[in-house]
C-alpha positions as CSV (number, residue, x, y, z in Angstrom):
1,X,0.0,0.0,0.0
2,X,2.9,2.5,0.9
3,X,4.4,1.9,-2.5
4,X,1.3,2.1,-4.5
5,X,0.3,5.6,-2.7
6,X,3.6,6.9,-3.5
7,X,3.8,5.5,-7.0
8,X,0.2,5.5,-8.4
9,X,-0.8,8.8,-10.0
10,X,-3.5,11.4,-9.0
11,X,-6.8,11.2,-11.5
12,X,-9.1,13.3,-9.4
13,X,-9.2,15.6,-6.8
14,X,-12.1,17.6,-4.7
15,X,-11.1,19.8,-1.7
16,X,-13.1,19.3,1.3
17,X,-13.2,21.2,4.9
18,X,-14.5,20.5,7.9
19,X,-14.1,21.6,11.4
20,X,-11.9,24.3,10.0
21,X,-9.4,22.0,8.5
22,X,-9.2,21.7,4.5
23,X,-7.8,18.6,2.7
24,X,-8.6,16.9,-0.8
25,X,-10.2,13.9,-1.4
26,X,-7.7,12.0,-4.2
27,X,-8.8,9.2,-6.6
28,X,-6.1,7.2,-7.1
29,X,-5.0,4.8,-10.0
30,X,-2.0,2.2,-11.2
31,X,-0.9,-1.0,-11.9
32,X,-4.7,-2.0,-12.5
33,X,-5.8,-0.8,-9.0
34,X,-8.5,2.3,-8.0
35,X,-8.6,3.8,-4.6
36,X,-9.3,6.8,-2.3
37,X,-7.0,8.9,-0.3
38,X,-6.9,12.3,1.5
39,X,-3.9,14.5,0.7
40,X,-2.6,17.2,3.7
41,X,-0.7,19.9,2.7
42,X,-1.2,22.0,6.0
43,X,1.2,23.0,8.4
44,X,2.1,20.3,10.6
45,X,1.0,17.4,8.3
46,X,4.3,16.0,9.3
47,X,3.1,14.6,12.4
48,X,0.7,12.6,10.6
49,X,3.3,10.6,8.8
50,X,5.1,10.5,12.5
51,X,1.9,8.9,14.2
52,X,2.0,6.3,11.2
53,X,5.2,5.4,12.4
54,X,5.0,5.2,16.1
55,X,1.7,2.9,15.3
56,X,3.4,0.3,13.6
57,X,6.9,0.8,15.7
58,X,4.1,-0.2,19.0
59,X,2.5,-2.9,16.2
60,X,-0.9,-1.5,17.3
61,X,-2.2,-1.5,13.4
62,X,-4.2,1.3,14.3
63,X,-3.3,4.4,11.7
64,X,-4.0,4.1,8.4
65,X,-1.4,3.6,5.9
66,X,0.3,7.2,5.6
67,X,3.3,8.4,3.0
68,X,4.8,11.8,2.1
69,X,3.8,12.5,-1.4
70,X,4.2,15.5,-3.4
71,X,1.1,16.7,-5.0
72,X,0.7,19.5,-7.9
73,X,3.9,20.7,-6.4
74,X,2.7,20.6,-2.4
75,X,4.5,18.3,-0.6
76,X,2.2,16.5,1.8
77,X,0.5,13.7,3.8
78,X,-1.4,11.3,1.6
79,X,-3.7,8.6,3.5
80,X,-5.3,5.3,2.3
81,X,-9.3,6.1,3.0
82,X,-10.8,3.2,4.4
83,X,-14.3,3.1,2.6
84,X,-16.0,0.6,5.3
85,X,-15.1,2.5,8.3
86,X,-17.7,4.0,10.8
87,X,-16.8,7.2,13.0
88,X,-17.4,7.2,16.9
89,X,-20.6,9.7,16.1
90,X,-22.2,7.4,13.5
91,X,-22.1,4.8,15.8
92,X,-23.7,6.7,18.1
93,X,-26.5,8.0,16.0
94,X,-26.9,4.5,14.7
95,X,-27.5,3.1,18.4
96,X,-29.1,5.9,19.9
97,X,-26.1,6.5,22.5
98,X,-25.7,10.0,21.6
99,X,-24.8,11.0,25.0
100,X,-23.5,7.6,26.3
101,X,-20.2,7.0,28.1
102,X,-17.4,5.3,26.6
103,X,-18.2,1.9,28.2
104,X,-21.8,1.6,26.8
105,X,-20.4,2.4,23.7
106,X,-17.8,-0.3,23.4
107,X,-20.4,-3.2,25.0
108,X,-22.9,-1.9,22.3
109,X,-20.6,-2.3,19.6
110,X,-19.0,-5.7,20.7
111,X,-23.0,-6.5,20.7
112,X,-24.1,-5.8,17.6
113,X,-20.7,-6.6,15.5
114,X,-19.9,-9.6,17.1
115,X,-16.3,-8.7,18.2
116,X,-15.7,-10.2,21.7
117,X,-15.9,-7.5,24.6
118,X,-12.1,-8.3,26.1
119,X,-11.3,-7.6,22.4
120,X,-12.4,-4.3,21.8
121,X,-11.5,-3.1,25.9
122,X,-7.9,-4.3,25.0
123,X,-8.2,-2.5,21.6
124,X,-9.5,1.0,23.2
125,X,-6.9,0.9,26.1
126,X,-4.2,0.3,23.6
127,X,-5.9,3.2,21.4
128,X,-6.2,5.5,24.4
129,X,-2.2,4.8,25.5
130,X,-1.4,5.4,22.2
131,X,-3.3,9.0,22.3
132,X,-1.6,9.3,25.5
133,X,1.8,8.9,24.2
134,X,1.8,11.2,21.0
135,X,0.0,13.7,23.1
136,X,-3.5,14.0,21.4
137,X,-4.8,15.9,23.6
138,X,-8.7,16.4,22.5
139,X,-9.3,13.5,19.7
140,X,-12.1,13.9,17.8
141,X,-15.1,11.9,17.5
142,X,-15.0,11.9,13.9
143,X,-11.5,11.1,14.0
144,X,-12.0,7.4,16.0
145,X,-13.2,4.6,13.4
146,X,-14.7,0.8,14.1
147,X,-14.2,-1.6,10.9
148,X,-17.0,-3.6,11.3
149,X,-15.9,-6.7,8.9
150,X,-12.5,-6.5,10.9
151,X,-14.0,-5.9,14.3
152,X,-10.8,-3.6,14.8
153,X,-10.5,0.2,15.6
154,X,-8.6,3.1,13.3
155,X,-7.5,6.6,14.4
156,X,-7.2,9.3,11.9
157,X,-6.3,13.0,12.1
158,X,-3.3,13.5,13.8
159,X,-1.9,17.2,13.1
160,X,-2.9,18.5,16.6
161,X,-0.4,15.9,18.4
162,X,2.5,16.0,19.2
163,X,2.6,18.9,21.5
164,X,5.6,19.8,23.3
165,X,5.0,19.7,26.7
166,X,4.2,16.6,28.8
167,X,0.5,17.2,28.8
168,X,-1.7,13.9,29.1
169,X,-5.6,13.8,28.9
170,X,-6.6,13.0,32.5
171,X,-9.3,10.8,30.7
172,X,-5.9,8.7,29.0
173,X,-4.4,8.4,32.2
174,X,-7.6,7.4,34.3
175,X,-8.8,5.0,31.6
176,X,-6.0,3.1,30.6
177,X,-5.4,0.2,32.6
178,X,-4.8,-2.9,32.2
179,X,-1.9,-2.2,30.1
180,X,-1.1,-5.2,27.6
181,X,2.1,-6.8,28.8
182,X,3.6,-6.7,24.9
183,X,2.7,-3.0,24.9
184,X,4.3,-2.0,27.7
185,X,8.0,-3.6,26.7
186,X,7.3,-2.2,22.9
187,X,6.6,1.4,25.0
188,X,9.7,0.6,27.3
189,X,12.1,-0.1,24.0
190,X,11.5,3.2,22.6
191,X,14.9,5.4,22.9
192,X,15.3,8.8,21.6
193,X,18.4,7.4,19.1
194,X,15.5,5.5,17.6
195,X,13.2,8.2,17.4
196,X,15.4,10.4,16.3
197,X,16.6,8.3,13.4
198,X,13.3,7.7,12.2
199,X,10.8,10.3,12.9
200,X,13.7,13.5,13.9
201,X,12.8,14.5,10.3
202,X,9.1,15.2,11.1
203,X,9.6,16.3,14.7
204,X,11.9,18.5,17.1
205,X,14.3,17.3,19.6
206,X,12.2,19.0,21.9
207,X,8.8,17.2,20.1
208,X,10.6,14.0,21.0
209,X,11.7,14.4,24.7
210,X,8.3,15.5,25.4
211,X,7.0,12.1,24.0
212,X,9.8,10.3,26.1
213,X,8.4,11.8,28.8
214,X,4.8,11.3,28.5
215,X,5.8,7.8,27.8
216,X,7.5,7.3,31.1
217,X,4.0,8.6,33.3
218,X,2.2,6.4,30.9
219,X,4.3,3.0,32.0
220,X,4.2,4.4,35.5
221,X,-0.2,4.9,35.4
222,X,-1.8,2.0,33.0
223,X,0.7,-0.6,34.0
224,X,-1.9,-2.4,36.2
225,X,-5.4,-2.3,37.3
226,X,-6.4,0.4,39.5
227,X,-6.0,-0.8,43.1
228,X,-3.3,-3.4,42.2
């Protein structure tokens, strides 16, 4: 997928906006194959390509395919849509939980997808450490995706992280326990000579020890249950 977005070439493209953020909807083509993807040309789209990494460095699967692409000129972030995706609102409005907490949320979609309730907890702790981490500090609902014929979650939109101070959601922190044991030694492996190697192009030094640092609180508060 990473070398078709960066190789295939750009048929169609329609700009769309929405809660104050403009990006372009691409149709993509090559070697036979037709797909969607949204191109970011706005400042800061480098943290998009950074979160792609830092997903698949974890191995939590949950960010899109993502690749820097240059576009009529604009260098950018190009994403692979994923067509069968629901947002967190949909689901709501679908269910009638408009104004349900998280929990009812999840049990009501383990319900009527048929993914198994541990699953999808273990997938939304390991969703919300990962927020935690890259210091999304207000995710949207728009922006958290289900896959119902993969009973898995996605996370898009990821411009706003990155911040650099050690700020951490009180939600994250509060709601983030049991931590998965493989999690917690893939967190504990991360070094700043790694990040820097690999994602120093996309963020600052100082982007980076504030992630470092937000990773150490994070091993410290989800490690266990509460009360253990």
């Amino acid at each position: 997928m990473e070398a078709f977005l960066r190789e295939a070439e750009v048929t169609e493209r329609q700009v769309v906006e929405r809660d104050g953020q403009r990006a372009e909807i691409c149709e993509m083509e090559g070697d036979g194959m037709k797909l969607r993807a949204i191109f970011k040309d706005v400042d800061r789209y480098q943290h998009e390509l950074a979160a792609y990494w830092i997903d698949r460095r974890l191995d939590l699967g949950f960010v899109p395919v993502v690749v820097e692409k240059t576009v009529d000129g604009k260098p950018g972030a190009l994403r692979a849509v994923i067509e069968t995706a629901i947002d967190a609102v949909s689901l709501r409005s679908y269910q009638g939980l408009d104004d349900a907490e998280p929990a009812e949320l999840i049990r009501s979609v383990s319900e009527e997808y048929g993914v198994p309730i541990d699953e999808l907890e273990e997938q939304v702790i390991r969703a919300r450490i990962f927020d935690a981490l890259i210091g999304n500090l207000n995710r949207r609902e728009t922006d958290k995706l289900f896959i119902p014929g993969e009973g898995r979650v996605a996370l898009v939109d990821h411009e706003r992280c990155f911040t650099p101070t050690t700020e951490i959601h009180p939600f994250l922190l509060s709601n983030c326990s049991p931590m998965p044991a493989d999690l917690e030694i893939e967190l504990r492996s991360l070094d700043r000579e790694e990040l820097q190697a690999n994602v120093g192009v996309y963020l600052t030094p100082a982007q980076i020890d504030s992630l470092l640092a937000r990773r150490d609180r994070i091993v410290e508060a989800c490690r266990s249950a509460p009360g253990e």
